[in-house]
Structures are given as C-alpha cells and as structure tokens.
C-alpha positions in Angstrom: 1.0 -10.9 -1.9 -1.6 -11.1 0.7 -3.0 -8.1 2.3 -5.0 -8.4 5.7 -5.9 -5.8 8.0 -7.2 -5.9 11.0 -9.5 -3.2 13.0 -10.4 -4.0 16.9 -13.2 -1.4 18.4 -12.5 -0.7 21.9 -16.4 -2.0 22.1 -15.4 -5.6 21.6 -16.2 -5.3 17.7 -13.6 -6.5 15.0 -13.2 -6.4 10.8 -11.0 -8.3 9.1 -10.3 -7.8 5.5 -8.2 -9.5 3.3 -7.4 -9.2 -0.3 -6.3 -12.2 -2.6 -3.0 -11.1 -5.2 -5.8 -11.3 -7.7 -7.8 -8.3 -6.2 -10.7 -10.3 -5.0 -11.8 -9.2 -1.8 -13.2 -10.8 1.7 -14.2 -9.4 4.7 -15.4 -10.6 8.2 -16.3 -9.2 11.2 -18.0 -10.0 14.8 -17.2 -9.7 18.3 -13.9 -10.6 20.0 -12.9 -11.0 23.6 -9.1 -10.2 25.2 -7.5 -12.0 27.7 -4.3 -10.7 28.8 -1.5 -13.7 29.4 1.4 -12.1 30.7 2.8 -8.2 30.0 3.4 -8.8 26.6 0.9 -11.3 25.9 -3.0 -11.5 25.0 -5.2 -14.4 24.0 -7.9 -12.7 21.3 -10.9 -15.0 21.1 -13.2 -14.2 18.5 -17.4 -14.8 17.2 -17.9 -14.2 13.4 -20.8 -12.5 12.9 -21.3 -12.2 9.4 -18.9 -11.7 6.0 -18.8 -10.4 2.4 -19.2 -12.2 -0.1 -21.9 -14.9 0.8 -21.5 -16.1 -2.9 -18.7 -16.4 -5.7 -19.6 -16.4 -9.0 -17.1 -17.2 -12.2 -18.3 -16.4 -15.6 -16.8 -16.8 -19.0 -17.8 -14.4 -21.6 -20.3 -15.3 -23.7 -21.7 -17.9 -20.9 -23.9 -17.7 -17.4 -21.9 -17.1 -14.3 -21.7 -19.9 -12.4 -22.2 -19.0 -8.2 -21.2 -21.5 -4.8 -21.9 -20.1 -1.8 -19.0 -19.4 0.5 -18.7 -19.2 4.1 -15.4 -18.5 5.9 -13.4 -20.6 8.2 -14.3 -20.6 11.9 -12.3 -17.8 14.0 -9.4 -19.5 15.9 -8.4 -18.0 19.4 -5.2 -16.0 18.5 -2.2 -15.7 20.8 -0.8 -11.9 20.8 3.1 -11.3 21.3 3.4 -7.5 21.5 6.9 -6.6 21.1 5.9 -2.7 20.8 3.0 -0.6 21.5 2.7 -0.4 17.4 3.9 -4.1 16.4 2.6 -8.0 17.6 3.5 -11.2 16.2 0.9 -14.4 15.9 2.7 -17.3 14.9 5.6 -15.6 13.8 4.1 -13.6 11.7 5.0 -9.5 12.5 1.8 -7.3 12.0 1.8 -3.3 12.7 0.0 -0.8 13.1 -1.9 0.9 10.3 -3.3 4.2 11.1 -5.2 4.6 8.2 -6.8 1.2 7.6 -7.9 2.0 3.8 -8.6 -1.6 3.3 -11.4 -1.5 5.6 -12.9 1.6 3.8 -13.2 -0.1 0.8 -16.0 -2.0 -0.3 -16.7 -5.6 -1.0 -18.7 -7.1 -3.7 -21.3 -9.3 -2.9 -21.3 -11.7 -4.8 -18.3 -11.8 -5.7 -18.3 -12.6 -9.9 -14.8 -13.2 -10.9 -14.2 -13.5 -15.1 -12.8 -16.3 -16.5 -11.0 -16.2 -20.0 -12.9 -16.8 -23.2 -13.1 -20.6 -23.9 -10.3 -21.3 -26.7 -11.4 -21.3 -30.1 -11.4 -25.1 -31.5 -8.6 -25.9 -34.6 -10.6 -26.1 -37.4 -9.3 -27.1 -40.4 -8.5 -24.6 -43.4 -10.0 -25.8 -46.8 -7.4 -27.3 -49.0 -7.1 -26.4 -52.7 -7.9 -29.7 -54.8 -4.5 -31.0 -56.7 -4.0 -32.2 -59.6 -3.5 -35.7 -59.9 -0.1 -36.6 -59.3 1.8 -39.4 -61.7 2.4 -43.1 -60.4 5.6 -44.6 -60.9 5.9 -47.8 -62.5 5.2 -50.5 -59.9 7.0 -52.8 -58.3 6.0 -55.4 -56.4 6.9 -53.6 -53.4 3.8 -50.9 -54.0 1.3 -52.9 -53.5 2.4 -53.2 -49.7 3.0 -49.6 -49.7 0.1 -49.1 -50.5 -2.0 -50.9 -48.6 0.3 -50.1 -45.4 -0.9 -46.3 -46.5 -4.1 -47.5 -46.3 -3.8 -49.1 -42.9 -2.0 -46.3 -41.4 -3.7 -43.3 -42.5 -7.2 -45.0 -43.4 -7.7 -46.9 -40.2 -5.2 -45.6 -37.8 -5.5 -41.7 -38.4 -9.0 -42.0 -39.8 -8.0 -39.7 -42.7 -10.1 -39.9 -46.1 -8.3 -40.6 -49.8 -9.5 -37.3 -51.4 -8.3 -36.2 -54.7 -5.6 -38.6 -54.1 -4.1 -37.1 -51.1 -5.1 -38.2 -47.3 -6.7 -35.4 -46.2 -9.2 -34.8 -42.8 -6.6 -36.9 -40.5 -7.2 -36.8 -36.7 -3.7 -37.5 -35.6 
C-alpha cells in the first residue's frame, strides 16, 4: 500500500510525503495557492520547490551502486470536495485528517540507495569420477549409425566431449 500525507501551513507552505510498499521514501514540498469554488469546494494550485531524494542509487552486494537522478512530476492543480471539516475527496479518492502527521517527521534519505539481491551464482559443473570402460556389444550393422548419430547429436549438436567413453561437458 501507498501512504501519502499531506501537511498545508496556513502560510501558503505545503509537504508531501509519500512512501512506496517497499519502504522507500519521497518527499516534496513548495508553495500552494487556494481558491475556493463553491461551499464545499477548493481548487489547490501548487509550486514545487524542492524534494528528497535528488538521486536513487541501486547496488548489488559486492558491486558499485549505480545512481540516476530523479526529479518528481510537475504539481497538478487539485480539485477539493470536502464532505466534512476532517475528510475531502480528489478524484474519488477519500483523504482525512491526520493529526499527527508522523510521516512528515520522518526523514528522507538522500540519495536514496536501494539494495539489489546478490547476482545468482552461475551452474558450474561438479567433477565427474572417471569410469571404467564399459563393454561393447557385438556389432551389428546397425551401430555404426548409432554411433555416428551419437556423434552428431551430442558432438555437434550439444557440443559435449567423448571423455573416458562417456559424453561429458554438454551445453544442452
């Protein structure tokens, strides 16, 4: 879930912060202007003046973070539909009042560095005992097409190699 809260100074000064389900943090603030539309209506036209975090940064253990810059959307003028003194909708959407506002007395990070998951470890392969040689059968005239079919197919097609007489290293 998203969480956004919203604090308006009766000054004209505003602070938005939000925070992303993965804990991440943003906050913006500036200067907004009211314009009342009817009783129950206000138009809210805001300036962004700056924001945390001017960078995010993603780093892998073991490897340098990696940092874009960010800059937040453009404030759009909001449309107010109080249907209480402690409730408004925009879009909607119901928001109420929060008297304490701890979202806005937490910090934000600047930059923001969030951690990525250690790269997966590549298969290797596990060193195979040599075998003994196992026995032919007496051939047919069939084998030698079996055989070279085996050859084709695990030589050329899987790229394995003939070791110890067993295909072994095959990359399919």
């Amino acid at each position: 879930m998203v969480q956004t809260t919203v604090g308006m100074g009766s000054d004209g000064t505003y602070a938005v912060e939000t925070q992303l389900p993965n804990g991440s943090r943003m906050r913006v603030w500036g200067t907004f202007q009211a314009t009342p539309i009817s009783g129950s209506e206000i138009r809210v036209t805001a300036q962004i003046s700056d924001w945390k975090p001017h960078q995010i940064c993603t780093q892998a253990p073991g490897l340098q973070a990696r940092c874009t810059s960010f800059q937040p959307p453009p404030a759009q003028p909001l449309l107010l539909n109080f249907e209480g003194p402690d409730s408004y909708q925009i879009d909607g959407v119901v928001w109420s009042r929060d008297p304490v506002a701890a979202l806005l007395q937490q910090p934000v990070d600047d930059p923001l560095v969030q951690y990525a998951q250690a790269p997966v470890s590549p298969m290797i392969p596990q060193p195979v005992a040599p075998s003994a040689p196992q026995e032919q059968l007496p051939s047919d005239p069939r084998s030698q097409y079996e055989v070279g079919n085996q050859n084709f197919l695990y030589g050329h097609m899987k790229g394995c190699s003939f070791i110890d007489g067993r295909w072994q290293d095959c990359q399919q």
